[in-house]
C-alpha positions in Angstrom: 217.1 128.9 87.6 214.0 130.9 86.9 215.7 133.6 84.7 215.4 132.9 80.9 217.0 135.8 79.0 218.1 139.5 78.6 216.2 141.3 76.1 216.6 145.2 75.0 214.1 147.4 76.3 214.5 149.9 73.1 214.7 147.2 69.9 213.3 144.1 71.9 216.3 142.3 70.8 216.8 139.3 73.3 220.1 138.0 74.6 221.5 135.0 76.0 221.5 135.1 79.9 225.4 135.3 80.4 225.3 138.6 78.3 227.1 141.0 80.4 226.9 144.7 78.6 225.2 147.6 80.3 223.8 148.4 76.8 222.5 146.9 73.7 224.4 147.9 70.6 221.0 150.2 69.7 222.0 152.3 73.0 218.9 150.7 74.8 218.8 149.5 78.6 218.1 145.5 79.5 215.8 144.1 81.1 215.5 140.4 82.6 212.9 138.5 82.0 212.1 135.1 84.3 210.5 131.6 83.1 206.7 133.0 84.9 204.7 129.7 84.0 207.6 127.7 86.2 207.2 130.5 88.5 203.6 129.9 88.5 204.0 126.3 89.2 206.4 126.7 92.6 205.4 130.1 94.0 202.2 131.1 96.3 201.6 133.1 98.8 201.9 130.5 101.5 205.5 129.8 100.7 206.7 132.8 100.3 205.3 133.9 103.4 206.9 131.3 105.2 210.0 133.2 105.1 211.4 136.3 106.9 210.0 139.1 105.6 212.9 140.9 104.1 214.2 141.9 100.5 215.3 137.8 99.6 211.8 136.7 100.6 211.2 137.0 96.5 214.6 135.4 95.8 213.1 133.3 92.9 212.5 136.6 91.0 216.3 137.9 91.1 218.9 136.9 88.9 220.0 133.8 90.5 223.2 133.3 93.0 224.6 130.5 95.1 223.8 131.0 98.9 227.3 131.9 99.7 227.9 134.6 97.1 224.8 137.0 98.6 226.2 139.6 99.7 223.5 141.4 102.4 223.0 143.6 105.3 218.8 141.8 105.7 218.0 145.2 103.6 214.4 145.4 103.2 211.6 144.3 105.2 210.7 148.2 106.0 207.2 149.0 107.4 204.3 150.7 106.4 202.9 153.4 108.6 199.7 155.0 108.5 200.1 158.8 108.3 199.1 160.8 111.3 197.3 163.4 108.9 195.6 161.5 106.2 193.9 158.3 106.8 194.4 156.8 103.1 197.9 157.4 103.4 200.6 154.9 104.7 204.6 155.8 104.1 206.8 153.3 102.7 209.9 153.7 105.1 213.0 152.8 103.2 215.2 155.3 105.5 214.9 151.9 107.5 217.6 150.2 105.1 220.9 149.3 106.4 222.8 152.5 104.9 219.2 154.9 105.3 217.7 154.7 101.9 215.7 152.1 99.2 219.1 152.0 97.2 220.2 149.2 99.5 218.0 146.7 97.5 219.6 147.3 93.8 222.8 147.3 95.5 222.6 143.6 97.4 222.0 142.8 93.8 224.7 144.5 92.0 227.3 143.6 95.0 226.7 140.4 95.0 226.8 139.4 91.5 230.3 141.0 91.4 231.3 139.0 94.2 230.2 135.9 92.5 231.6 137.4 89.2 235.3 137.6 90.9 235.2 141.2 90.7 238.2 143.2 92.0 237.3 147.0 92.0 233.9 148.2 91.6 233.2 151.8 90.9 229.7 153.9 90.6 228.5 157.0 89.6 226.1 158.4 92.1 224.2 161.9 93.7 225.0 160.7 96.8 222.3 157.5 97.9 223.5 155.1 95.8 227.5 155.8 96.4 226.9 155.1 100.1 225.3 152.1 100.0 227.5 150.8 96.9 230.4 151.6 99.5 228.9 149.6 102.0 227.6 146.5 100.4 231.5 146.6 98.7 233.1 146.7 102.3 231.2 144.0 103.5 232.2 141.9 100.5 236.0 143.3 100.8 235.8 144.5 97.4 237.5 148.1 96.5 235.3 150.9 95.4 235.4 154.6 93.9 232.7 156.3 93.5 232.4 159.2 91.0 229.9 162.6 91.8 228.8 165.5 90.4 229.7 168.6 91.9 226.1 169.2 93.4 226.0 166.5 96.6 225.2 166.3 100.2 228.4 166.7 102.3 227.1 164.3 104.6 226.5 161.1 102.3 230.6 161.7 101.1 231.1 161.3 104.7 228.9 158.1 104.7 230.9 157.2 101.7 234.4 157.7 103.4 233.2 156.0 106.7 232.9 152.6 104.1 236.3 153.2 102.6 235.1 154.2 99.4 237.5 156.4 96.9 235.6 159.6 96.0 236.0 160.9 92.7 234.3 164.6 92.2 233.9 165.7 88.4 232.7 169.1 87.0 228.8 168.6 86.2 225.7 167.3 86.5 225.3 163.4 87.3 225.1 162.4 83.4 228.7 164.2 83.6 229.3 161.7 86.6 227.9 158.6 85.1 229.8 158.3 81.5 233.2 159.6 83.4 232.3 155.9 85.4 231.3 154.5 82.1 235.0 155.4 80.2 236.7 154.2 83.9 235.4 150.9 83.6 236.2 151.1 79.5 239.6 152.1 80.0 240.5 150.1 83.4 238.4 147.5 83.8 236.9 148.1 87.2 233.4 146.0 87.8 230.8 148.6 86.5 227.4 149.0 89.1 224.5 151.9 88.7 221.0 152.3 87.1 221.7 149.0 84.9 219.3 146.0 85.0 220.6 144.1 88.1 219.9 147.2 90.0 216.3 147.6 89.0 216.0 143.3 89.4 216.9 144.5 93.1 214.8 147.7 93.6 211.7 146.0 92.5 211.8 144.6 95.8 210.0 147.6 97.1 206.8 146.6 94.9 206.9 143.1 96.2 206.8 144.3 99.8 204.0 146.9 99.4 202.0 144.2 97.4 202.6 141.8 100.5 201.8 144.1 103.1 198.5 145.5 101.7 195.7 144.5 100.2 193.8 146.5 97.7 196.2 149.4 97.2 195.4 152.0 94.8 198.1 154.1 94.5 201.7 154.0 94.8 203.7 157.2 94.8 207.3 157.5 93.8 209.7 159.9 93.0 211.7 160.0 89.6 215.6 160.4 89.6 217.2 158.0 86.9 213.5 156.2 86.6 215.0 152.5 87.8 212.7 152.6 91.1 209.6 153.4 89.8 210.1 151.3 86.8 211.5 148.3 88.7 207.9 148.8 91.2 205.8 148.4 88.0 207.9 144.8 87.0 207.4 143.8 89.9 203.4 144.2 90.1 203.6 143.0 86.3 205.4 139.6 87.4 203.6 139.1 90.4 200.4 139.7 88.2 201.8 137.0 85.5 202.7 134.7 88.5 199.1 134.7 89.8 199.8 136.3 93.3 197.8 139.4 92.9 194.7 140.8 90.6 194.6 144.5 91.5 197.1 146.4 89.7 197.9 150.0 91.6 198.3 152.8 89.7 201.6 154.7 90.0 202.3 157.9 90.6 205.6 160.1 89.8 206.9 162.6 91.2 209.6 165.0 90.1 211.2 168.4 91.2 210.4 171.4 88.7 214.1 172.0 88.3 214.1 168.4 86.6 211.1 167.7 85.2 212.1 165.0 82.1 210.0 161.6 82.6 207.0 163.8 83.9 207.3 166.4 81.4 207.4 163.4 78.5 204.9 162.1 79.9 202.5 164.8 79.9 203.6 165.9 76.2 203.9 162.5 75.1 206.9 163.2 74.3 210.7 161.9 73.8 212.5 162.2 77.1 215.0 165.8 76.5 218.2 165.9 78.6 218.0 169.1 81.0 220.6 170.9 83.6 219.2 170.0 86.7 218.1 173.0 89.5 216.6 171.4 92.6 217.2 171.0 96.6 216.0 167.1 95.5 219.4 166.3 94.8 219.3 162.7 94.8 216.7 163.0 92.2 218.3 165.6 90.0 219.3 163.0 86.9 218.9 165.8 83.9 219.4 162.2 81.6 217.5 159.6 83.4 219.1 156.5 82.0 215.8 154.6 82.9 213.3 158.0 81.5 211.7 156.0 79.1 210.6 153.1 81.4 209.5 155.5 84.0 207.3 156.8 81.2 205.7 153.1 80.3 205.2 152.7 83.9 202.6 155.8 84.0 200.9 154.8 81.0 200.5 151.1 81.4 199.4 151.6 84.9 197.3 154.1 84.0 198.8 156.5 86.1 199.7 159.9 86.5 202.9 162.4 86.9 203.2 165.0 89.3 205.8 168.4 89.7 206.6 169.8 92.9 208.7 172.6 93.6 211.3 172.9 95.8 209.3 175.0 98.2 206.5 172.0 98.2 209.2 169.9 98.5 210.5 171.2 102.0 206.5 172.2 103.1 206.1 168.3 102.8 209.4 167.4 104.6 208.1 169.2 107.5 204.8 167.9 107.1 206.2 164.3 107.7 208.3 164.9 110.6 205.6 166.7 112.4 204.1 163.1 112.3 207.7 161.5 113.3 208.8 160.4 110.1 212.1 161.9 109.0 213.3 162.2 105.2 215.9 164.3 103.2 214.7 166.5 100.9 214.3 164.1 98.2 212.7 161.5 100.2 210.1 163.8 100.8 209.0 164.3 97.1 206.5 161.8 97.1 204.6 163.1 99.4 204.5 166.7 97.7 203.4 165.2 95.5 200.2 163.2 97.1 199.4 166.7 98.8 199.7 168.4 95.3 197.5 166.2 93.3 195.5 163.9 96.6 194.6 160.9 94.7 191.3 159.5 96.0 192.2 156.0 97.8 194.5 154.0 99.3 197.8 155.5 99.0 201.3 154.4 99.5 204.0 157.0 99.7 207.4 156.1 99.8 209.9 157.7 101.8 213.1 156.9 99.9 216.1 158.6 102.1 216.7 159.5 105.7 216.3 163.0 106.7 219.7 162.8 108.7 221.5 162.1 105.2 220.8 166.2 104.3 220.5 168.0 107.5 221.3 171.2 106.1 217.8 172.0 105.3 216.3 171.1 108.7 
């Protein structure tokens, strides 16, 4: 077992690895942290690549879990593809996950330790992405699930939802509103709590492990910013595979928000504390006025000497268009990260990722 403790992203305080709270006493998120010199020791290229190329190629950096107690659809393993229009750019394509967006990867996480953890209800406060692929990793592992929404959603990922079996639960609000009504449910009830917490982000760092394995020398990777768990989890994972010996060149990241909710790239700009806002944006996936993971998303600019981009929501929509007139399809939010190259076009390789199919929000075709 690799993993060697939890320790508090806010005080540093560190915790045994059988602690299971979502939050240190100081209000602070976890994080995991894994034994890297016995990682060192056992992992290279060679092996790795020895395996299918899919999300538990990098098992040894997950929380660990018996063979039989993965719970998986083979999420991951998505392709890069050169855009049509730029030559530096190549598109990350997480649409190509089992339920049509990157969430899949936290979720194989999250889904399977509750299996392993005997759960018997799960529930999840989600926009939309992350309720349909919680409803069906929990399906497949004939576990129970509600999940709770804000108000502002795409009809068409509650009907994902439902297809799964999945309770929905609709609350007046934005997703903050959506994410402590989960919080006091799984208080009050006892239901098996999944979301922006740290196995999620152990599982979504997968998506930095891929890119990192499927191209050398990359300068840039562009992300956008919802909760801040993706683009955080991209910059462990180039941190551990740095510490782990596997790659030298650290890419700089790039995050991208809507103007209608503008905290971790506003912070970051004013070097500033994160400040909760009322989200107003088309990006509805991304529109987390709270962004439980804000503050990491801000580290993971600095420390990888990055930047932060805004887009509006026309931008937004002018670069959803711009993608499928080169055949690749996204939903509104999936398209932020590439307003976001066109807004600021970073000089070098580029990686944009495409984080949600276009299919999930066709009412702005």
């Amino acid at each position: 077992m690799y993993v060697k403790y939890l320790q508090c992203y806010s005080c540093g305080k560190k915790f045994s690895r059988a602690h299971l709270s979502y939050h240190c006493s100081c209000g602070g998120s976890f994080e995991i942290i894994y034994d890297y010199a016995h990682l060192k020791e056992h992992i290279t290229w060679k092996e790795l690549r020895s395996r299918a190329f899919n999300h538990w190629r990098y098992r040894e950096f997950y929380p660990f879990l018996p063979t039989d107690e993965v719970v998986t659809l083979q999420e991951g393993g998505t392709p890069l593809v050169q855009s049509s229009l730029e030559k530096n750019v190549w598109f990350k394509c997480e649409a190509l996950n089992p339920t049509g967006s990157f969430k899949d990867r936290g979720t194989t996480i999250e889904i399977s330790q509750a299996k392993a953890q005997n759960a018997e209800h799960i529930i999840c406060a989600s926009t939309g992405n992350m309720g349909a692929s919680v409803a069906a990793y929990s399906a497949r592992a004939n576990i129970p699930c509600t999940i709770v929404m804000p108000r502002i959603h795409a009809p068409e990922k509650i009907a994902q939802m439902k297809h799964y079996g999945a309770k929905i639960k609709i609350v007046s609000g934005d997703y903050a509103k959506a994410e402590q009504y989960a919080y006091d449910l799984y208080q009050r009830k006892g239901a098996y709590l999944v979301g922006d917490y740290a196995y999620r982000g152990e599982g979504e760092k997968s998506v930095g492990f891929e890119i990192l394995d499927q191209m050398q020398n990359v300068d840039f990777i562009i992300s956008p910013v919802g909760n801040g768990t993706l683009i955080s989890g991209i910059w462990k994972a180039i941190v551990e595979f740095k510490k782990v010996g596997l790659v030298k060149k650290i890419p700089k990241l790039i995050g991208v928000q809507a103007s209608g909710c503008n905290t971790v790239v506003k912070a970051w700009k004013e070097k500033t504390k994160i400040k909760q806002v009322i989200p107003k944006t088309i990006a509805s996936a991304i529109a987390c006025g709270n962004p439980l993971d804000g503050a990491k998303a801000v580290d993971a600019l600095q420390q990888s000497r990055g930047m932060g981009a805004i887009v509006t929501d026309k931008e937004i929509l002018a670069a959803r268009k711009r993608m499928s007139s080169q055949g690749i399809d996204a939903e509104s939010s999936g398209a932020v990260a590439y307003a976001g190259y066109l807004k600021l076009k970073p000089r070098g390789k580029c990686v944009v990722l495409q984080t949600g199919h276009g299919l999930k929000d066709v009412s702005r075709y």
